[in-house]
Structures are given as structure tokens and as C-alpha cells.
N, C-alpha and C positions, 0 to 999 in steps of 0.2 A: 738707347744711349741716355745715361742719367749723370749728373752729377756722384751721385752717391750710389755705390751699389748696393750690394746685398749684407744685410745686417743681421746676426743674430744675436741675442744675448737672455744669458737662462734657460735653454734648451737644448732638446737633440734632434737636431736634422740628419735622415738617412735616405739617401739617395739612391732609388731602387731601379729607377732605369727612366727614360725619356730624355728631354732635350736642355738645359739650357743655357742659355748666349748674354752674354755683358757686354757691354762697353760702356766703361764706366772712368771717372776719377779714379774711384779706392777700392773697384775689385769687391771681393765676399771677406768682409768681418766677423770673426767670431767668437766672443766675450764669454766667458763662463759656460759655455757650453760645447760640445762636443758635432762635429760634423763628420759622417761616415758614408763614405761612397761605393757602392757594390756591384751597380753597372748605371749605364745609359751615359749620357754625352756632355760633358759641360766645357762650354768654348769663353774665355776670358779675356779681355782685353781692356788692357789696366793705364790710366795714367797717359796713353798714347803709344804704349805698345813700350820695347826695348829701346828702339832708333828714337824714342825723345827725352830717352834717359839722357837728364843734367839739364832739362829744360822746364822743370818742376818748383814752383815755388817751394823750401825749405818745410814747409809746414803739411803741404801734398804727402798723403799715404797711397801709395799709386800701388802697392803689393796685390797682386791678383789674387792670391787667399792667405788671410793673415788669422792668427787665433792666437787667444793666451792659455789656449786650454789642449784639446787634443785634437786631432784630425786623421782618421782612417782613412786609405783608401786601400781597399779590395777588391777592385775590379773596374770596371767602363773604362772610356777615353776621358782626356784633360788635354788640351791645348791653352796655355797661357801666355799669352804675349804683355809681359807687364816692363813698366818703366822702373821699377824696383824691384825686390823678390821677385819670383815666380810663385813659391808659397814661404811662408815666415811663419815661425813658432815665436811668442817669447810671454812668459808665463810668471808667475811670482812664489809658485807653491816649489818647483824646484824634481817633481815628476810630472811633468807635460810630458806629451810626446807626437810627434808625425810619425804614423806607420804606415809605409807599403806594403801590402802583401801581393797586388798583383794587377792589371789595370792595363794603360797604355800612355805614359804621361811626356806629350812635347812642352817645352820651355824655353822662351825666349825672354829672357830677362837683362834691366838696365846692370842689377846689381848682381845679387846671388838666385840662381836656380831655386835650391833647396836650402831653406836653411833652420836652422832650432836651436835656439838658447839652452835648450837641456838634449832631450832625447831622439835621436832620427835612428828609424828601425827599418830596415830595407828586405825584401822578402822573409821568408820563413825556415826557422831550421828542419829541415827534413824533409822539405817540400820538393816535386818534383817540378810545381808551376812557380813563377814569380813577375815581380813584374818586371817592364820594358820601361826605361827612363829615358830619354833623347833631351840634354840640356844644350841647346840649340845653338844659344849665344848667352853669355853672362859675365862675369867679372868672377866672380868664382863659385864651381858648378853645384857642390857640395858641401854647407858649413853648417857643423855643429858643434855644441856648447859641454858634453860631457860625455855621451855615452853611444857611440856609433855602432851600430851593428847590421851587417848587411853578409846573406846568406846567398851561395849559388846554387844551380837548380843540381849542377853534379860536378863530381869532380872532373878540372878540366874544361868547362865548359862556362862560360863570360855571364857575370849576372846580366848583363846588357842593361848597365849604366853606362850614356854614354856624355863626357862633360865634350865639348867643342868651346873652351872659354878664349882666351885674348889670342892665343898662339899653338893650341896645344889641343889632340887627341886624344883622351883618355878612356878606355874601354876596361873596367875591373874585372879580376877573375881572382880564382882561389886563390894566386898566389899573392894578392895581394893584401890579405886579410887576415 
């Protein structure tokens, strides 16, 4: 439990497998550098979870993983309980991007699940894996800024994003793409 979480700025963090656990203020920052996840466990808990969203001083970054740069994940689990995002892109060069390609990611967020000022890329074309998304609680499950694209593993068969925001179940499949 720290005030501040995890910072990065000017590098590449890649995350190959093991454990680890926040509970923080402001979650994992990442400034000019790129963070990519390929397995192992990381468990967040941001700000005081989702249930203290609006309880935040104004100036509070409570986002359980925030970057202006890029952020992969390809594989492990993600559990993020944050009082704002779940994860937040937002970048100044104008090709940022958050890519899924495959993983296990729960989200419980004050504000948005997923969200990216430019780019959010969701599984892979042609793939027959991808990943599993559960947007638990949010205010809205999936938001981004220009360029969306999310691939199912076949036809017919549900990428298993799943939003559960204010009122509403929403589980995507091909037809909705």
C-alpha cells in the first residue's frame, strides 16, 4: 500500500510471468515508454477500488494503468479495481496504442474500463486465440479516440468482451464489427 504506485518513464518494461499486487493512489504510470505483458499475474487496486469513485480529490490520478505511450498485453491475468480507468491511453504523438492480443483481464472501474485517446486493438486477425475481457463495473466499458479494431477468434463465436456498465449487458460478436 503506497501512495504512489508504480512509475515508469524512458523505458521498456516486459512482463514475463510472476506476481504483482498494488494498492495504491495512482496505479502503474507510464511516460515514454512502453509496457508489455506476456504472462504472470498483476492484481491493481487503484484510488480505492471503483465503489469510491467520486470520492477523489480533482487532482487524484486513481487510473490503475495509465500510459501516454503504448501498452501490450499478450497473455497473464489483470484484475483492476480502480476509482477511475481501468487502463487509460492518452498520448500526444497521435499513434499510441493499447493492444490486446490475449490474456485474462477483470475490470472494475469508477469511470471507463478501457479507454484510448487514439488507438485500442483488441485480439488478432486470423487468430484462432484472443483474449477474455470482463468490464465488471464502469461508466463506459470501452472508449476510444479514433481507431478501434477488435477481431473474433471465428465466425460466429463472441470475442468475449464483456461490458456489465450502468444498466446493460453487452457481449460482442462478429456481427457487431
Amino acid at each position: 500500500n503506497t501512495d504512489t504506485g508504480l512509475s515508469l518513464y524512458y523505458c521498456t518494461l516486459t512482463m514475463e510471468g510472476g506476481e504483482v499486487k498494488g494498492n495504491t493512489d495512482s496505479g502503474i504510470y507510464i511516460y515514454n515508454s512502453t509496457f508489455t505483458m506476456n504472462d504472470g499475474t498483476l492484481n491493481i487496486v487503484s484510488g480505492g477500488g471503483a465503489s469510491n469513485a467520486g470520492n477523489l480529490d480533482e487532482d487524484t490520478s486513481a487510473k490503475g494503468i495509465k500510459s501516454d505511450s503504448y501498452i501490450v498485453i499478450a497473455g497473464g491475468d489483470i484484475t483492476i479495481d480502480s476509482a477511475d480507468d481501468g487502463i487509460h491511453l492518452n498520448g500526444t504523438d497521435g499513434d499510441e496504442a493499447i493492444t490486446i492480443t490475449n490474456g485474462s483481464i477483470t475490470i472494475a472501474a469508477g469511470d471507463d474500463g478501457i479507454h484510448s485517446d487514439y488507438e485500442l486493438n483488441i485480439g488478432t486477425e486470423g487468430s484462432d486465440e484472443g483474449p477474455d475481457i470482463n468490464i465488471a463495473k464502469s461508466y463506459e466499458g470501452l472508449e476510444d479516440g479514433y481507431i478501434y479494431k477488435a477481431y473474433c477468434r471465428q465466425k460466429g463465436i463472441p470475442l468475449r468482451v464483456i461490458e456489465t456498465g450502468r444498466t446493460y449487458l453487452r457481449e460482442y460478436s462478429p456481427d457487431d464489427l
